[in-house]
N, C-alpha and C positions, 0 to 999 in steps of 0.2 A: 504494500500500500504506500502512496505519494505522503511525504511528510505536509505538514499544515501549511506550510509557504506555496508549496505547491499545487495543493486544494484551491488555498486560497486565489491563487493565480488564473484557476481555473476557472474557479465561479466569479470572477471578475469578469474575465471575457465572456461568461454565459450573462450575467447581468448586462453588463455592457451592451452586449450585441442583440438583448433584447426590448433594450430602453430606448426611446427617441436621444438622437445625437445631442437635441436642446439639453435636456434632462441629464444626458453622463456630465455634459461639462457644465452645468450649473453646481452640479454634484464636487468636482472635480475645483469647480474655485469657491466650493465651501472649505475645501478641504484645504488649500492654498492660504487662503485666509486665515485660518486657524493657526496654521505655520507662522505667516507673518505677524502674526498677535503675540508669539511666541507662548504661548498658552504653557507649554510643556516645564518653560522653566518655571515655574510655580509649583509643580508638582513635587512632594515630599521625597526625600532622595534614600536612595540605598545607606545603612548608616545610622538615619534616624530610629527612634521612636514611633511605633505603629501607634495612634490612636485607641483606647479602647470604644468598645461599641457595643453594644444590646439591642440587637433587632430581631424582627419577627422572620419567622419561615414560613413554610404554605400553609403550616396545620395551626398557626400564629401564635405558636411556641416560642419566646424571647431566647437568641442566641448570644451567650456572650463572650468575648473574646479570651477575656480572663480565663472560665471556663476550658475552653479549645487551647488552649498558649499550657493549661498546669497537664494537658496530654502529651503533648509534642510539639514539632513544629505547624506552622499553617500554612497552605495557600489561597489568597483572594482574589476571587477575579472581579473587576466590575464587567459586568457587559451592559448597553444600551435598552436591549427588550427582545420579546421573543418574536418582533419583528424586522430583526437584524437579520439577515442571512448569515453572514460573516459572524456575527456570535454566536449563533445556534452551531455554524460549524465548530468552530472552537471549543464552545461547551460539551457537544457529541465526542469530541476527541478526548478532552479529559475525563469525563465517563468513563470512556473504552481503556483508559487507562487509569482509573482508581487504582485496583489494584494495588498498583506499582509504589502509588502515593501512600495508602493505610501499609503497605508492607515496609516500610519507613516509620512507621508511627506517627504519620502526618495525617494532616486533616485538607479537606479541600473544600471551601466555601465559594458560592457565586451570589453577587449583590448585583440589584439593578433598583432605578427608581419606580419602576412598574408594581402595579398591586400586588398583591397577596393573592388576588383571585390568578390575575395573570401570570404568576410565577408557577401557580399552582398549576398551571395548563400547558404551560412549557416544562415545567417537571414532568406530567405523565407525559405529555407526545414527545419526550425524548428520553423516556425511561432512566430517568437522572435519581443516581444514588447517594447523592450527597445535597445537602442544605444549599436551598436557595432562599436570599433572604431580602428584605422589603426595606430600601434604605427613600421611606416619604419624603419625597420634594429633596433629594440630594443633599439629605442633613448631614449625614456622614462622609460621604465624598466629595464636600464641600470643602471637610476641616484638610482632606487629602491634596489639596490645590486639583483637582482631575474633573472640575464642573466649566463648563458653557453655555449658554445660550444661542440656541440654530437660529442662524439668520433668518432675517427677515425674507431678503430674497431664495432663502429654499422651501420657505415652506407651503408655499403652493404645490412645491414639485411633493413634499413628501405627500399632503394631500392627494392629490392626483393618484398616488399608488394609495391610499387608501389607508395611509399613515396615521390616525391621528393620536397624538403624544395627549392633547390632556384628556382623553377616554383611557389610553393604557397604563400614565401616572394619575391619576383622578388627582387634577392640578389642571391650573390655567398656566403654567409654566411649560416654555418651552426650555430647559435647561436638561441635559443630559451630562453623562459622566465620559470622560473622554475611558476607553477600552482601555483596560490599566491589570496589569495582573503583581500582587507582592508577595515574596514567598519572606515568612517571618520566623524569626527563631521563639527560642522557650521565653526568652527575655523582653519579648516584644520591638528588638530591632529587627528591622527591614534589610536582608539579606541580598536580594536581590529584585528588582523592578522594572517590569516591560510596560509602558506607555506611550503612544504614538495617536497625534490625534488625526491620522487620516488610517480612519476607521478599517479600511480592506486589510490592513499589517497587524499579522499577529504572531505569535512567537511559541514553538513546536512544545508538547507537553513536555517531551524528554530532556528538554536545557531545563527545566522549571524543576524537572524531577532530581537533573542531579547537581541541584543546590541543596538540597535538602540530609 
């Protein structure tokens, strides 16, 4: 099987080629923009101090990090929602590799700002065995430096695909968490950290795996 660079690579071209030319490249200089905002350097860095957090999962059972951190190491991912293609991939890949991660005595968590209903629906349609959890209006991933607000000029185009963010965060906020993955030790520093805020680049379970 193609590693996750390469999936991903794929299902660009499939999106890509099946979106109006308008729509790839308004896509395309959101993503530019975001770059030139330098958005990334705010992001909390390898080194630091994770945050603690207490959020809900699908069955709206309060997860805490405390908690996860006196087991072993962690890893968190943020993803967008489960109407990301490129996170859903991502997420199916770590899945497929649990395993790997609990045979480490790690733990693997997925946060998004999306409901609890909606986390709940992308847990079973991807048979996901580890906590996904409900971080409201980007309370948490806020204090991460890893939040934005989608332009104005894209969000017609997400509309059009049938996108809409404040049904799937129940918010009038257009703010998302830019796709951030931290793998954290017992101590709560941050070992290692993938962040890139042009959403299609994501980074293979097995470099995540063998920080741990």
């Amino acid at each position: 099987m193609s590693n996750l660079h390469e999936q991903t690579a794929a299902l660009r071209a499939q999106i890509n080629a099946q979106l109006p030319v308008s729509t790839v490249q308004v896509f395309e200089a959101s993503v530019q923009n975001l770059k030139q905002r330098k958005i990334a350097s705010g992001i909390i860095r390898t080194g630091e101090k994770l945050p603690d957090f207490e959020l809900p999962n699908v069955t709206n059972n309060t997860i805490s990090s405390k908690q996860l951190l006196s087991n072993g190491k962690l890893i968190v991912v943020f993803f967008r929602g489960m109407w990301c293609p490129y996170c859903n991939l991502q997420i199916r890949e770590l899945n497929n590799k649990l395993n790997l991660i609990t045979d480490k005595n790690a733990t693997l968590i997925a946060i998004s700002p999306q409901s609890i209903s909606h986390n709940n629906k992308m847990s079973v349609q991807n048979n996901l065995h580890f906590d996904v959890l409900t971080d409201k209006d980007n309370t948490y991933a806020r204090k991460l430096g890893i939040t934005f607000e989608l332009q104005d000029f894209v969000k017609p185009y997400y509309e059009e695909l049938g996108i809409d963010l404040t049904a799937f965060n129940e918010n009038n906020s257009y703010e998302l968490p830019v796709p951030a993955i931290f793998v954290v030790d017992t101590d709560h520093t941050i070992i290692c950290t993938f962040a890139d805020t042009d959403y299609t680049n994501r980074t293979d379970a097995d470099l995540l795996i063998a920080k741990l």
